[in-house]
MARFI-820633 format. One record per residue: residue number from 1; x, y, z of N, C-alpha, C in turn; residue in one letter. Coordinates in pm, 1 decimal, m for minus. Each point is the difference from the previous one (the first is absolute). Example, Ala and Ser with C-alpha at 12.3 -4.5 7.8 and 13.67 -1.06 7.14 Angstrom:
BEGIN
<1,<1319.0,m569.0,780.0>,<m89.0,119.0,0.0>,<90.0,120.0,0.0>,'A'> <2,<m35.0,105.0,m72.0>,<82.0,119.0,6.0>,<m77.0,109.0,73.0>,'S'> 
//
This chain:
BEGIN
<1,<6175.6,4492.3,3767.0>,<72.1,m19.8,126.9>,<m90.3,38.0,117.3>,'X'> <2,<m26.7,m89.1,78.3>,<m52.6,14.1,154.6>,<77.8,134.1,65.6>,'X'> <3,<m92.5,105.5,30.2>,<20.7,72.3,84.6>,<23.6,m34.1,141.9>,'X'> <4,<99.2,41.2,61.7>,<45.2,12.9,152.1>,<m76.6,68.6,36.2>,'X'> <5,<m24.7,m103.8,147.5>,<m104.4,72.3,122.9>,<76.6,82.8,125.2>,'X'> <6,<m53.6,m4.5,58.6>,<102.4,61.7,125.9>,<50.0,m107.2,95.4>,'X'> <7,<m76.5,m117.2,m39.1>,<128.6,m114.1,84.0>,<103.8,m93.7,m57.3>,'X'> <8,<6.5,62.8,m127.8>,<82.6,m67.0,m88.9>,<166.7,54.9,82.2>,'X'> <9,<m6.1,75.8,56.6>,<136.3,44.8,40.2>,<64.3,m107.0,125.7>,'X'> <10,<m109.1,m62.9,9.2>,<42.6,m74.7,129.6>,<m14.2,m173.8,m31.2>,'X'> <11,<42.4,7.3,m123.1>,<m45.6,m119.6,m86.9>,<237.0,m58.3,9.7>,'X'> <12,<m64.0,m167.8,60.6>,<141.3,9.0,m28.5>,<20.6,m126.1,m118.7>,'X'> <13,<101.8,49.6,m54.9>,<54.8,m29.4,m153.1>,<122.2,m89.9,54.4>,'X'> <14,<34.6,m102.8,m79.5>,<138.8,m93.4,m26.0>,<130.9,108.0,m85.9>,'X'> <15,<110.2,22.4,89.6>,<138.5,101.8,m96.9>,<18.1,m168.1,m57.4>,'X'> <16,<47.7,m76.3,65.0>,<59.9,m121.9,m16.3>,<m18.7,m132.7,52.9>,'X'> <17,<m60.4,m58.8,m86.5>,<m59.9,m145.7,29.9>,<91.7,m62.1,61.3>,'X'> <18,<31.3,m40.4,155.8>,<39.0,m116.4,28.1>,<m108.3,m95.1,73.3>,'X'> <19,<m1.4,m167.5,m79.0>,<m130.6,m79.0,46.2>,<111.9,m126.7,29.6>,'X'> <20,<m41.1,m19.5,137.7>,<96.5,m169.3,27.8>,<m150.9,m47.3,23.1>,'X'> <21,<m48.0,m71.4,m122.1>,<m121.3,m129.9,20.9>,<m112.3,73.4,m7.8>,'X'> <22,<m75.8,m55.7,139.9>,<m137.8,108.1,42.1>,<55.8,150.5,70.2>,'X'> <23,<179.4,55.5,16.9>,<m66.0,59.5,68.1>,<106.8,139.4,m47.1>,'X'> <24,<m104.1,94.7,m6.1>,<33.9,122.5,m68.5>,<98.1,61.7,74.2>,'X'> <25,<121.2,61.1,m19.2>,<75.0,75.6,69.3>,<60.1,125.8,m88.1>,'X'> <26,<m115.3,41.6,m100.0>,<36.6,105.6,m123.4>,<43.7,166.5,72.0>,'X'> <27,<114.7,58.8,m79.0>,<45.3,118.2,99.4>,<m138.5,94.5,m108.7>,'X'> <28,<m89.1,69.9,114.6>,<m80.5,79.5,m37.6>,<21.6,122.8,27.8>,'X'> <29,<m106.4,93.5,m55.0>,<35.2,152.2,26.6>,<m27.0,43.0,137.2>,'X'> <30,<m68.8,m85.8,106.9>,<25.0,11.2,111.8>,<118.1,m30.5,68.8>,'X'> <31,<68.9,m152.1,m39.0>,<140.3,44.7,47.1>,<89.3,94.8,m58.5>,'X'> <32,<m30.8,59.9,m115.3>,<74.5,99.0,m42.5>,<11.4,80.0,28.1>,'X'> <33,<m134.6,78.8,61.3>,<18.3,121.7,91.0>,<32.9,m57.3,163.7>,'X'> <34,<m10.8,m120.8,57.7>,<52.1,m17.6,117.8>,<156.9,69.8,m13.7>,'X'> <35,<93.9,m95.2,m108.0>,<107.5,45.3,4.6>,<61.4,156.5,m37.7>,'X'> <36,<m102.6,39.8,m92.0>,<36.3,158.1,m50.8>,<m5.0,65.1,177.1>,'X'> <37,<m100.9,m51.7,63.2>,<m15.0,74.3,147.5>,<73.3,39.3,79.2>,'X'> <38,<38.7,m125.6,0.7>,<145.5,m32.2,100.3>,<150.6,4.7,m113.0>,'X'> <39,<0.2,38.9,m65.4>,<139.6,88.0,m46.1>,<m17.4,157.8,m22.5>,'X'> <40,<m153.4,38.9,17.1>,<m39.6,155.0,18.8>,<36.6,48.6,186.2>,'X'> <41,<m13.6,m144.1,82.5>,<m17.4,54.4,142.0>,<203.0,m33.9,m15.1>,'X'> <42,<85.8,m62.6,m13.5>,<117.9,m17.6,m24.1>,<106.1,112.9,m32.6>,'X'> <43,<m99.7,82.7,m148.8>,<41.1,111.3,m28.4>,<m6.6,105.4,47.0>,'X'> <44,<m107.4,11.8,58.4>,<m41.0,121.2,120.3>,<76.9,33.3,71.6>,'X'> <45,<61.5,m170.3,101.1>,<m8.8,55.0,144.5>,<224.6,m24.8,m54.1>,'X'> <46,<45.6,m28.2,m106.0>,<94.1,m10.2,m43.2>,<13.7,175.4,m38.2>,'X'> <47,<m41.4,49.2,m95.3>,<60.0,124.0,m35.0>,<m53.6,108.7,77.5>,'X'> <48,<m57.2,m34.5,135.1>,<m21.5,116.6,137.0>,<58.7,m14.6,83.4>,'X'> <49,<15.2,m112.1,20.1>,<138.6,m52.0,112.7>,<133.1,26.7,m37.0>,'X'> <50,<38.5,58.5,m165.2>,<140.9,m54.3,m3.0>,<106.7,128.6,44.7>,'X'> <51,<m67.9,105.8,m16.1>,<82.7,138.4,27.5>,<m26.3,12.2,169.1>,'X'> <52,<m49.3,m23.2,40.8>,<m21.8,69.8,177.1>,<26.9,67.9,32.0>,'X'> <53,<m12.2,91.3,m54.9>,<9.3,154.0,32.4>,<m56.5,45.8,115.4>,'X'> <54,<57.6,89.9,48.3>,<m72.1,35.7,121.8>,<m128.7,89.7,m35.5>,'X'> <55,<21.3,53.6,m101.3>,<m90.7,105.1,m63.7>,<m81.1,m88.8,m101.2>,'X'> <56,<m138.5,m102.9,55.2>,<m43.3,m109.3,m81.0>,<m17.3,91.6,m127.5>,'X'> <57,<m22.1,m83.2,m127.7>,<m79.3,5.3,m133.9>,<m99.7,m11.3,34.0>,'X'> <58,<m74.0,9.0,m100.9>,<m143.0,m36.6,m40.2>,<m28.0,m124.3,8.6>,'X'> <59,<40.8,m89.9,m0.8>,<33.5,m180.4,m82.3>,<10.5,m11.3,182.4>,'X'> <60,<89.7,54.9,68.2>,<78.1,m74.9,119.5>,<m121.2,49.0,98.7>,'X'> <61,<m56.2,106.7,5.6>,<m81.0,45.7,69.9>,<m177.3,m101.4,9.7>,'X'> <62,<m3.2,m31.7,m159.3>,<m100.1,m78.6,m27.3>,<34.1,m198.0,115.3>,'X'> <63,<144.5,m19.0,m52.8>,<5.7,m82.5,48.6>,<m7.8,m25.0,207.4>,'X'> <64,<49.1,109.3,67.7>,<m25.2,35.5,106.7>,<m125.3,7.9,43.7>,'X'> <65,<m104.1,47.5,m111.7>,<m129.0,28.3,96.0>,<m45.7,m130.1,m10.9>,'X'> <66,<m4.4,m62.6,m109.9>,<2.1,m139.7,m27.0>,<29.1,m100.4,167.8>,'X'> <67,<114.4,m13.4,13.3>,<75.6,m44.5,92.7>,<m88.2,55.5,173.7>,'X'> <68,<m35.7,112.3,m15.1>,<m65.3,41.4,150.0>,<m142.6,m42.5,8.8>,'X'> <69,<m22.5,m14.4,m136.0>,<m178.4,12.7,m0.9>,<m14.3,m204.1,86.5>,'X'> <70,<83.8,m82.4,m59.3>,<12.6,m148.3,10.4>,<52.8,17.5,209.7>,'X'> <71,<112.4,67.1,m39.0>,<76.4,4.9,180.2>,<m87.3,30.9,79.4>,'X'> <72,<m87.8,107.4,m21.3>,<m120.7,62.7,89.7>,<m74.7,m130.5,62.7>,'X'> <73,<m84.2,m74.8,m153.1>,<m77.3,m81.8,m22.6>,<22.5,m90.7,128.6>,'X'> <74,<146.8,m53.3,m25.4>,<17.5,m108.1,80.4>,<m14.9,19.3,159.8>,'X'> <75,<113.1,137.5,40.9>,<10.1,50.0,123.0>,<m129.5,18.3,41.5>,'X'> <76,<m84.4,24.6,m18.2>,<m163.7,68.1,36.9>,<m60.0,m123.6,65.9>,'X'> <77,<28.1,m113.1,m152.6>,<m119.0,m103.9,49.3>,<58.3,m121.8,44.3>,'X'> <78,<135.6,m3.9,m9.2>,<76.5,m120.5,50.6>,<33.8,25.5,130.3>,'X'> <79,<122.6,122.0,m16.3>,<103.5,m10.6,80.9>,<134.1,m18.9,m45.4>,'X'> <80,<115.2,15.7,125.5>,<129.0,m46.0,m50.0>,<m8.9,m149.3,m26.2>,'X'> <81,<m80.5,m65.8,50.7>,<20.8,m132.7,m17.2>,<m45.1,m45.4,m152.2>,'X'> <82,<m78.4,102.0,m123.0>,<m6.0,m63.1,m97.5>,<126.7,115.1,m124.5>,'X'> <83,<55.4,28.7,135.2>,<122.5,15.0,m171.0>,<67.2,m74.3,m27.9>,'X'> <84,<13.0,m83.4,5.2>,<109.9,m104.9,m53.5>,<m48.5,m45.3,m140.0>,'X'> <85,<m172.4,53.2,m11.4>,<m82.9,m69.1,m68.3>,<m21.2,95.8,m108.9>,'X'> <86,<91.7,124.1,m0.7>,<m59.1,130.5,m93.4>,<81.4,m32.7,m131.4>,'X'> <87,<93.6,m83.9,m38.4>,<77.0,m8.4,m101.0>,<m152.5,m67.5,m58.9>,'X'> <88,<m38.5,m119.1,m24.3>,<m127.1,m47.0,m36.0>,<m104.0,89.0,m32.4>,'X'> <89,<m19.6,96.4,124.7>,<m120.8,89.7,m34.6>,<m19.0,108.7,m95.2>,'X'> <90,<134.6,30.2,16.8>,<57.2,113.4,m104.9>,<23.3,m66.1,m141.5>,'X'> <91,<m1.6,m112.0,m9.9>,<m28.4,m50.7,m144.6>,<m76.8,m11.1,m35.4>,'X'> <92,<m128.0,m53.6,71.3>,<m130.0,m35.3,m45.4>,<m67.7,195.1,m41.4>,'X'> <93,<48.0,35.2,93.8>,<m52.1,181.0,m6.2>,<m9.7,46.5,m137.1>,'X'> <94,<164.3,m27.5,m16.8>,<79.5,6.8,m168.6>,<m55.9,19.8,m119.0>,'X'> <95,<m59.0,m185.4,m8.3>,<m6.4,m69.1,m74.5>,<m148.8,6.7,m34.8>,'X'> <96,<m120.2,19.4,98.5>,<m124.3,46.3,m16.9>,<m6.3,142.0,m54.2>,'X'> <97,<114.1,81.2,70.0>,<m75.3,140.5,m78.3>,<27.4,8.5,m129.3>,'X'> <98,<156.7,m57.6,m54.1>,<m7.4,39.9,m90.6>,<m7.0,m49.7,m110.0>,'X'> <99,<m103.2,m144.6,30.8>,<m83.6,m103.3,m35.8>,<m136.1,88.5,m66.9>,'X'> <100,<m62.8,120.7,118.2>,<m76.8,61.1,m60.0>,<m13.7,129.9,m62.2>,'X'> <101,<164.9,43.2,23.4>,<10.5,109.0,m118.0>,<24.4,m47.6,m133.3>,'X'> <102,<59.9,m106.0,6.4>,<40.0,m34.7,m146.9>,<m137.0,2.1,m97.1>,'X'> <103,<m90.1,m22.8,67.0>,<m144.6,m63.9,m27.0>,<m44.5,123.9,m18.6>,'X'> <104,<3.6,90.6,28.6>,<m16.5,105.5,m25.5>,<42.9,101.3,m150.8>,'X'> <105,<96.7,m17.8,m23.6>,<94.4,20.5,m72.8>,<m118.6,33.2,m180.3>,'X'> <106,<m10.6,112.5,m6.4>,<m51.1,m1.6,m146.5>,<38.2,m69.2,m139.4>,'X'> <107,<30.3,m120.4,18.1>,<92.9,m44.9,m77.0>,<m103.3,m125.1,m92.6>,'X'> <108,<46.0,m21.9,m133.4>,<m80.4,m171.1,m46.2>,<57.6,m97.9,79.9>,'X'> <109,<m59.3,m101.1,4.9>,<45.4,m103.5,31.9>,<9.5,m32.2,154.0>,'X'> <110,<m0.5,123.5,97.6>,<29.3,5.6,131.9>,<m84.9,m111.3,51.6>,'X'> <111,<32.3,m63.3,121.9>,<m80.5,m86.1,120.1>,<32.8,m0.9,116.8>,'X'> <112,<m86.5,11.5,72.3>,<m75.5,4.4,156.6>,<31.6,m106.1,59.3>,'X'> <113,<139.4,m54.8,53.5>,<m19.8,m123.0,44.4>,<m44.5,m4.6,83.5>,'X'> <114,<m55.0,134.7,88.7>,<m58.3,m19.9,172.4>,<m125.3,m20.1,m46.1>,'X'> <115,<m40.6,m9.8,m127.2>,<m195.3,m5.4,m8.4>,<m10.0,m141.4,m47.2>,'X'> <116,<98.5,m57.6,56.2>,<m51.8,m163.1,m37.7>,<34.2,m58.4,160.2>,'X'> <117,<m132.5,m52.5,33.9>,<m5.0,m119.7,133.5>,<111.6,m45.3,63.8>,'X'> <118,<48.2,m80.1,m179.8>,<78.9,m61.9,23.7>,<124.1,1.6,112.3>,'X'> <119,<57.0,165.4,m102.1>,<123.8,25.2,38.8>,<m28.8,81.2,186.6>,'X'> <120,<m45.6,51.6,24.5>,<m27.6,29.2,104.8>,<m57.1,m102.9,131.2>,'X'> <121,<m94.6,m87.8,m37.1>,<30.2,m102.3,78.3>,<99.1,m84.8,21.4>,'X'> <122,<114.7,m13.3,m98.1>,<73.8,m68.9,67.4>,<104.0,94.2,38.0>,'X'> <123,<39.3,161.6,5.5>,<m0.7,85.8,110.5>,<m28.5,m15.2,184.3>,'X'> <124,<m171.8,m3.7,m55.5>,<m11.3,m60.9,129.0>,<m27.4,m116.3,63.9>,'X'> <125,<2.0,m72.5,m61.6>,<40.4,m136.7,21.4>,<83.4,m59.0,59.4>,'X'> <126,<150.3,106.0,m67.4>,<94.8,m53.1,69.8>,<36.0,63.1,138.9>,'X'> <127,<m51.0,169.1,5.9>,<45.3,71.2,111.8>,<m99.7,m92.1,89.7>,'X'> <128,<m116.7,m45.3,m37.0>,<m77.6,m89.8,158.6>,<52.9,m164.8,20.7>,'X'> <129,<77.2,m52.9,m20.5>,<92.3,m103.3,m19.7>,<41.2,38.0,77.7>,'X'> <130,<138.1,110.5,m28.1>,<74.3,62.8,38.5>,<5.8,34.4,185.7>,'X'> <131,<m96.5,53.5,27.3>,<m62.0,72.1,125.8>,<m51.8,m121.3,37.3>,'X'> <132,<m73.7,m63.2,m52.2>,<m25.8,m114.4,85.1>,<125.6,m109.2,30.4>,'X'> <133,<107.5,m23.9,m51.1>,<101.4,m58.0,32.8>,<78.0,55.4,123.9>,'X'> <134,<m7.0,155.9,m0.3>,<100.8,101.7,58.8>,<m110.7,m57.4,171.6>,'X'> <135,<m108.8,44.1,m38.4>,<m95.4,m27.4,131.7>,<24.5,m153.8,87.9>,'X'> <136,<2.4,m84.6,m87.1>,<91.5,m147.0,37.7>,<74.8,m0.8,62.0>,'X'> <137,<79.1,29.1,m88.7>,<140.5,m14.1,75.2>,<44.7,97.0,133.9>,'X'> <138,<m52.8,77.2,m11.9>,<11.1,97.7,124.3>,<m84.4,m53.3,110.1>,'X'> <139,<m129.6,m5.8,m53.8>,<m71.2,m23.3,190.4>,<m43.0,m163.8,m0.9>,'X'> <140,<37.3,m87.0,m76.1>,<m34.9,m142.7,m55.7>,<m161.5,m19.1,46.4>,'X'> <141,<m84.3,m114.9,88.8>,<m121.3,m3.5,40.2>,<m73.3,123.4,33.3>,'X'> <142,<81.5,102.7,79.6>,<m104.1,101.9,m15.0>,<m65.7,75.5,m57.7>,'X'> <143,<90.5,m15.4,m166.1>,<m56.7,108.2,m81.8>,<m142.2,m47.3,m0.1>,'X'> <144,<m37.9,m97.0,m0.2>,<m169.8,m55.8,m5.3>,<m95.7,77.1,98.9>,'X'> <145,<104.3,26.9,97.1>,<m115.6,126.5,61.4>,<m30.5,74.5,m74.5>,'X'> <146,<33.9,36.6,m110.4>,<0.1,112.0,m28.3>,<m151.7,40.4,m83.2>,'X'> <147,<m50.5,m171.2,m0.3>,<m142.7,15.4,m25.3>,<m114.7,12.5,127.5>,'X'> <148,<30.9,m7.6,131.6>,<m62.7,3.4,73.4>,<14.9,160.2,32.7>,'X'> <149,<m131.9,147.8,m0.5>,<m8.8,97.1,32.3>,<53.2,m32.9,156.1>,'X'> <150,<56.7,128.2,72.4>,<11.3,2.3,128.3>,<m135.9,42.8,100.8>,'X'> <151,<14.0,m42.6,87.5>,<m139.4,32.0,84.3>,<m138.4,m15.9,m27.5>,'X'> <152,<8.0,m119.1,m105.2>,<m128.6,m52.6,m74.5>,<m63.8,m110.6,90.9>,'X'> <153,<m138.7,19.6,67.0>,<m31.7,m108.3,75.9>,<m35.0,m132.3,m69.8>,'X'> <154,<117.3,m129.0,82.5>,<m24.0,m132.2,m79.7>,<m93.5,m32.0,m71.2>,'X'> <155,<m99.7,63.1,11.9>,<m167.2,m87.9,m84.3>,<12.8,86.7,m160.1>,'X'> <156,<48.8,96.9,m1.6>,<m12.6,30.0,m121.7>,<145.3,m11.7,m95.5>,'X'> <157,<65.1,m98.2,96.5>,<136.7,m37.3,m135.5>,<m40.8,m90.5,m66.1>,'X'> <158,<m51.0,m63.1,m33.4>,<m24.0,m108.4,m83.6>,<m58.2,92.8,m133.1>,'X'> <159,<m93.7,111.6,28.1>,<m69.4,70.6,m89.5>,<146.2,90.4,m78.4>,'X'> <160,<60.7,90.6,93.8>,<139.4,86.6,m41.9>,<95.8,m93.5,m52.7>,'X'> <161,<63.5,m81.5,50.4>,<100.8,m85.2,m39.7>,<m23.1,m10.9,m147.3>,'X'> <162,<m66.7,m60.0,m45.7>,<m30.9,m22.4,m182.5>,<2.9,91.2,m32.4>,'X'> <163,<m96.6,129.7,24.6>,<30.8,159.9,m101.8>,<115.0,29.2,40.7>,'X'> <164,<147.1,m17.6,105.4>,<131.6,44.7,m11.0>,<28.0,m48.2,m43.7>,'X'> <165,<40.5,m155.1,m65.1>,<52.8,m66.5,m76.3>,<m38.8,49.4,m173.0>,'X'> <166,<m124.1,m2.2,m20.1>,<m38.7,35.1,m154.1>,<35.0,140.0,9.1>,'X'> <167,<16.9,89.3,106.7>,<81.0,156.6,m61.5>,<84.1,m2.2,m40.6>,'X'> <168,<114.4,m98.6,78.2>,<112.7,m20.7,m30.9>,<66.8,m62.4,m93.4>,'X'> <169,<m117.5,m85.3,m77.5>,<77.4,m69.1,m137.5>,<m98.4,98.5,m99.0>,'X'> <170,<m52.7,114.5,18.8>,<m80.0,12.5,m80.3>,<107.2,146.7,m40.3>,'X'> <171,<64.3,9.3,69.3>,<126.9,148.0,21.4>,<99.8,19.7,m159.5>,'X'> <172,<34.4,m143.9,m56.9>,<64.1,28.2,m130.3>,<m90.8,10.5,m124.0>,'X'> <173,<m110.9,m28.1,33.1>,<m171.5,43.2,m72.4>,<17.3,160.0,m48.1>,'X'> <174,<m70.0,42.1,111.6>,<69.4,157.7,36.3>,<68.6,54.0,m62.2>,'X'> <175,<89.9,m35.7,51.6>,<128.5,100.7,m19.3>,<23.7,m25.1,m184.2>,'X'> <176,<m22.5,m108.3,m59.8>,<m9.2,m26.4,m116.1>,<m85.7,22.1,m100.3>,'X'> <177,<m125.4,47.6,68.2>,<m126.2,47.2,m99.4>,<22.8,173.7,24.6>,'X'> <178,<0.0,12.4,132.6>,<32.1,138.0,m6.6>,<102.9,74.2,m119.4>,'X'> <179,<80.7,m43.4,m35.4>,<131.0,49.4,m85.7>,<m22.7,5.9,m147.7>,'X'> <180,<m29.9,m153.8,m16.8>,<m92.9,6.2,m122.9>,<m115.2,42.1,m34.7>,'X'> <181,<m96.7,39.9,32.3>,<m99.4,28.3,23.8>,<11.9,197.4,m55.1>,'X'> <182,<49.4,66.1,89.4>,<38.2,131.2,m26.5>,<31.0,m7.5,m100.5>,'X'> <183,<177.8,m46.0,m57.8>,<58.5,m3.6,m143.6>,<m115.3,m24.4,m92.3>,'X'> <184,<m74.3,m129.8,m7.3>,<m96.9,m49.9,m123.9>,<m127.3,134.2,m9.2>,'X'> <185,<m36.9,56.9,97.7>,<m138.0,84.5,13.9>,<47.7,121.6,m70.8>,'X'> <186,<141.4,15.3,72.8>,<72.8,146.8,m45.4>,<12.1,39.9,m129.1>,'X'> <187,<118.3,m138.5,m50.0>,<11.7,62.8,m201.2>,<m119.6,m68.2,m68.6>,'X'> <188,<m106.0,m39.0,42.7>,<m46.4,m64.7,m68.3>,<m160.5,170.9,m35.9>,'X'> <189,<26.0,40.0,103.5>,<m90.0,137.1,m20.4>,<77.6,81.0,m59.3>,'X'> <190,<146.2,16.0,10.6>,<50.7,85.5,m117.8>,<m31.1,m27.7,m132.4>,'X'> <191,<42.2,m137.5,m36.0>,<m35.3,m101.8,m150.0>,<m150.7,106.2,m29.1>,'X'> <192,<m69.3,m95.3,65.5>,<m167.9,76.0,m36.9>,<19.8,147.4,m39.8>,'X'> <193,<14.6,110.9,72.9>,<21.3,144.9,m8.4>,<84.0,40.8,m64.1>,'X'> <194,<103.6,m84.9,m30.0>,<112.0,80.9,m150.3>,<m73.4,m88.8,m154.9>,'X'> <195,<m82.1,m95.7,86.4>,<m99.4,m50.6,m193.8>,<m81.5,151.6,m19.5>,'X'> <196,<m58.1,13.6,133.3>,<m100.6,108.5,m67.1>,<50.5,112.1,m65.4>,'X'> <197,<128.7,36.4,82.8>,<69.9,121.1,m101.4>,<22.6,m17.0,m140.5>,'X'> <198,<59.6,m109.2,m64.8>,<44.8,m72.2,m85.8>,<m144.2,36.0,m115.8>,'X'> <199,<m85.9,m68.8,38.1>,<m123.5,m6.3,m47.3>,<m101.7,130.4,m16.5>,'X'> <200,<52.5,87.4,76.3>,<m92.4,143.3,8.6>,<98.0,119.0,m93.5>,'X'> <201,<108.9,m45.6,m18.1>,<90.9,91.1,m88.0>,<2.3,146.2,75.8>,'X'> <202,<m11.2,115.1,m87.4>,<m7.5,104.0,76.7>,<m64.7,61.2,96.9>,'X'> <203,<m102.2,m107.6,10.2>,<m96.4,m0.4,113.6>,<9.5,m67.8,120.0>,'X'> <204,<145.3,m42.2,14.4>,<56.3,m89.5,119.8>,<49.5,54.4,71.1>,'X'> <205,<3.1,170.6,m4.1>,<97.4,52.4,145.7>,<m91.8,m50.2,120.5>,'X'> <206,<m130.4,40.3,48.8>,<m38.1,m24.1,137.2>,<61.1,m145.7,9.3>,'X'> <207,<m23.9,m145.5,m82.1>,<39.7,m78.4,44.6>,<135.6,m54.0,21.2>,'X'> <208,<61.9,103.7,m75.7>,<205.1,19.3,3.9>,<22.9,31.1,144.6>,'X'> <209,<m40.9,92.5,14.4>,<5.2,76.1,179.3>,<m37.1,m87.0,55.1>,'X'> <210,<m86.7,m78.9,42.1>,<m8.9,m87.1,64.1>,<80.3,m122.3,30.7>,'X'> <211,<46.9,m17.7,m169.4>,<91.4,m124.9,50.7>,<145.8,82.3,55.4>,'X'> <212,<7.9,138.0,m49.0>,<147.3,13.0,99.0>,<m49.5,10.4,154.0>,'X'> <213,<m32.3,38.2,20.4>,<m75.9,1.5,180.5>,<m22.5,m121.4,50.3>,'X'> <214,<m48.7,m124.1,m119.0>,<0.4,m178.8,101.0>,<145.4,m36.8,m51.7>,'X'> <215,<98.8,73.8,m59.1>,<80.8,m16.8,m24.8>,<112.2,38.1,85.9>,'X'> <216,<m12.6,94.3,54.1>,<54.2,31.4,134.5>,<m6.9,m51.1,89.8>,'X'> <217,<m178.6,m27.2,m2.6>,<m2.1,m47.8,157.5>,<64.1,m191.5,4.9>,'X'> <218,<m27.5,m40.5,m141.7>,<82.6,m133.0,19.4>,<123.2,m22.9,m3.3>,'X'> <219,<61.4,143.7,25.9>,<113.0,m24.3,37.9>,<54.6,31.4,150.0>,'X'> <220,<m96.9,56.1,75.9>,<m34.0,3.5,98.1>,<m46.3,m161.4,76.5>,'X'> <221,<m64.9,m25.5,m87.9>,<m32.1,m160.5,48.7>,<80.9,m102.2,m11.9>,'X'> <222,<107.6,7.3,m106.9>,<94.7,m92.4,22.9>,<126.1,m6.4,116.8>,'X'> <223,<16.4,157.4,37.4>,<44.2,m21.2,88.3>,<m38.8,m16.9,163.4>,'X'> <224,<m136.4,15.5,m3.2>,<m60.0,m34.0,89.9>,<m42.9,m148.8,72.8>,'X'> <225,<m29.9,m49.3,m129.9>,<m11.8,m143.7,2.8>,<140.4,m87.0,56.5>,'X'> <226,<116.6,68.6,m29.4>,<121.3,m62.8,m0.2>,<30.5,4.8,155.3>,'X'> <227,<10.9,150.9,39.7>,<m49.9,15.3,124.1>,<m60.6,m131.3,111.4>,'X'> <228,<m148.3,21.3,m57.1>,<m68.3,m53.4,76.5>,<61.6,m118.3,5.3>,'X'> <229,<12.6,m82.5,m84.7>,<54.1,m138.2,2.0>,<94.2,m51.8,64.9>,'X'> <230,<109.3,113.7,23.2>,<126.7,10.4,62.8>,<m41.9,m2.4,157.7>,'X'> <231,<m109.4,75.3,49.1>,<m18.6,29.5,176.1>,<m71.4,m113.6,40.3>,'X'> <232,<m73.7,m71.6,m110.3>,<m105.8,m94.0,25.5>,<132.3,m124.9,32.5>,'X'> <233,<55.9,m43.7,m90.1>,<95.6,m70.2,26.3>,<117.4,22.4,123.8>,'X'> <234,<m5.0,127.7,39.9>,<72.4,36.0,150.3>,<m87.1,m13.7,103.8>,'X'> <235,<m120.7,m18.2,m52.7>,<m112.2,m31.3,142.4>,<m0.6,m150.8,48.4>,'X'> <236,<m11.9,m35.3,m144.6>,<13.4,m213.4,13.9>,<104.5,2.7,32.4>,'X'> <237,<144.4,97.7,10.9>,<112.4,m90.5,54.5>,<8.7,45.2,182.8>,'X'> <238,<m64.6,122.4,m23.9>,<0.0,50.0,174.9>,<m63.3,m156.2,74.9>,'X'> <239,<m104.7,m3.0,m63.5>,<m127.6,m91.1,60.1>,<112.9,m202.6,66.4>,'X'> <240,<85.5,12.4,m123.4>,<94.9,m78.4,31.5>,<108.1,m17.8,67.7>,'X'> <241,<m8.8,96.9,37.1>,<134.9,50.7,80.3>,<m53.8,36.4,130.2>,'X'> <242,<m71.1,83.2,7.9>,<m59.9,m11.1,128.2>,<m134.4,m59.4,40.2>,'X'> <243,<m49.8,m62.7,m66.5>,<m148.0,m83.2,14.6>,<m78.2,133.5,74.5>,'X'> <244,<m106.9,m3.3,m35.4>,<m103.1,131.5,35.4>,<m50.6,m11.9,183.5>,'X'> <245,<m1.9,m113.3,27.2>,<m38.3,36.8,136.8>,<120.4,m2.4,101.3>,'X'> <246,<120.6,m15.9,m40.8>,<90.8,72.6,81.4>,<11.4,137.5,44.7>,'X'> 
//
């Protein structure tokens, strides 16, 4: 039997073949943990919400800081004008972190759906759709200023104009390599550092300690990443809402 490497964890497998013709639509262990995700963020914010106590739990308290860390997010970099927009944000928040705790999870079989491209670009894919529609419809022709810098003398727009445009489609790039990028680098150095323990037998504590310490800190990083993703996406919607040189 072929030994597993350390990117075998991020290897995705068919639960259930469904094929119409050429075109594959098989439920895999990536949608499997999509959905385990989102009935983990369901269950959460269900059995912390349900007592409301004035005197929070543990569970209700988690779900609150939860709830301020997203409210902050928005108020800071939006404004009142992007709450209408926090039911959305507070899902995506959700659904990424605990996208990358699950991934975390010492468990066989576990998967990372934030360490695939895939699933994260079309994350942001859709939030820059999204913002770019919201930017439309709100300021219609002018949002196109929004590639012209302010107080830029005419001779050098022709040069700026193209690098604002390629920042701006280059933004769900970003925000999509960034996310994945962390997740894949992260367990994929644990993988490596719990082989060596594995392999060194009683001679694996220094490299045991180590993996609890990148083991910590990637859990530090998942929620950081989730974070980040969350303000980055309150910046593209500020930027839409109020176009930057207003």
């Amino acid at each position: 039997m072929e030994e597993e490497g350390p990117l075998e964890q991020f290897r995705i497998h068919e639960l259930i073949p469904i094929h119409f013709g050429s075109l594959n639509a098989s439920f895999t262990n990536s949608a499997l943990f999509m959905v385990i995700s989102i009935a983990a963020v369901l269950l959460f914010l269900t059995l912390s919400t349900g007592a409301r106590s004035l005197v929070p739990s543990r569970w209700q308290s988690l779900a609150e800081m939860s709830y301020g860390v997203v409210a902050n997010a928005v108020k800071d970099n939006v404004g009142m004008e992007g709450w209408k927009y926090f039911p959305f944000i507070f899902s995506v928040f959700m659904f990424v972190l605990f996208a990358n705790f699950i991934g975390l999870l010492p468990v066989p079989g576990k998967f990372t759906v934030t360490s695939h491209i895939i699933v994260t670009f079309g994350f942001a894919g859709l939030i820059f759709v999204g913002v770019t529609l919201i930017a439309l419809f709100r300021h219609g022709f002018k949002f196109f200023g929004f590639f012209v810098p302010h107080g830029v003398p005419p001779y050098l727009l022709p040069l700026l104009v193209p690098i604002e445009i390629i920042g701006y489609f280059t933004r769900p790039i970003s925000l999509s390599v960034r996310l994945a990028a962390n997740m894949l680098a992260g367990h994929t150095m644990l993988a490596v550092f719990a082989g060596f323990v594995v392999a060194l037998g009683v001679f694996g504590i220094a490299p045991f300690l180590f993996v609890v310490a990148v083991y910590g800190l990637e859990v530090i990083v998942a929620f950081l990443q989730a974070y980040v993703f969350v303000v980055l996406t309150c910046l593209y919607l500020s930027d839409a809402i109020h176009l930057h040189h207003e």
